[in-house]
C-alpha positions, 0 to 999 in steps of 0.5 A, a space after each residue: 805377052 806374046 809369042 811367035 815361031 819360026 822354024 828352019 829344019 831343026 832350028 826353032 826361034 822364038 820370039 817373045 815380047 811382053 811382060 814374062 811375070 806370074 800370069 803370062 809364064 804359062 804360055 811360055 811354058 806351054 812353049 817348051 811342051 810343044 818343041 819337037 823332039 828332033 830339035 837342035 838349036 832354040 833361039 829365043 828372042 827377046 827384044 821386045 821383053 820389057 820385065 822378067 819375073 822369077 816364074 820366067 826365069 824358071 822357065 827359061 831355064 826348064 828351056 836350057 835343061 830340056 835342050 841339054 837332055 837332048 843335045 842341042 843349044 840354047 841361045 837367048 839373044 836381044 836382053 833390054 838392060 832391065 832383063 840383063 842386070 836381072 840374068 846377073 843379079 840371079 846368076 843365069 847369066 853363067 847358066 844361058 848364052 846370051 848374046 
């Protein structure tokens, strides 16, 4: 898995390709412990993630908890098919904004 970043202010994307499974979810959750504190809107994108596991999902959603603590929005774009009946089949897809 990789990840990369763009910045814009108080706007922060994400960009994950990859696999998000048992190994790789750390560096996802590293991810969350470097956001800024000033942040507003997170976008992760997705588009290149082929396969996500529980351990990503948690962290996707430690993602969504730590924007709402502060007031911000969450937007997780770019589901391949696999990753969307995943989001539906555990529900986050009434939990994320995915677009």
């Amino acid at each position: 898995m990789e990840i990369s970043k763009k910045e814009s202010g108080n706007d922060l994307i994400l960009i994950v390709s990859g696999s998000i499974n048992t190994a790789t979810a750390p560096l996802l959750e590293k991810e969350l412990s470097l956001l800024p504190k000033e942040l507003k809107s997170l976008t992760i994108d997705i588009t290149d993630v082929d396969y996500i596991s529980s351990s990503g999902l948690r962290d996707l959603l430690n993602f969504q908890n730590y924007i709402d603590e502060i007031g911000g929005t969450m937007i997780v774009k770019g589901c391949h098919e696999s990753v969307r009946e995943v989001f539906e089949m555990t529900g986050f897809d009434t939990i994320l904004t995915i677009e």
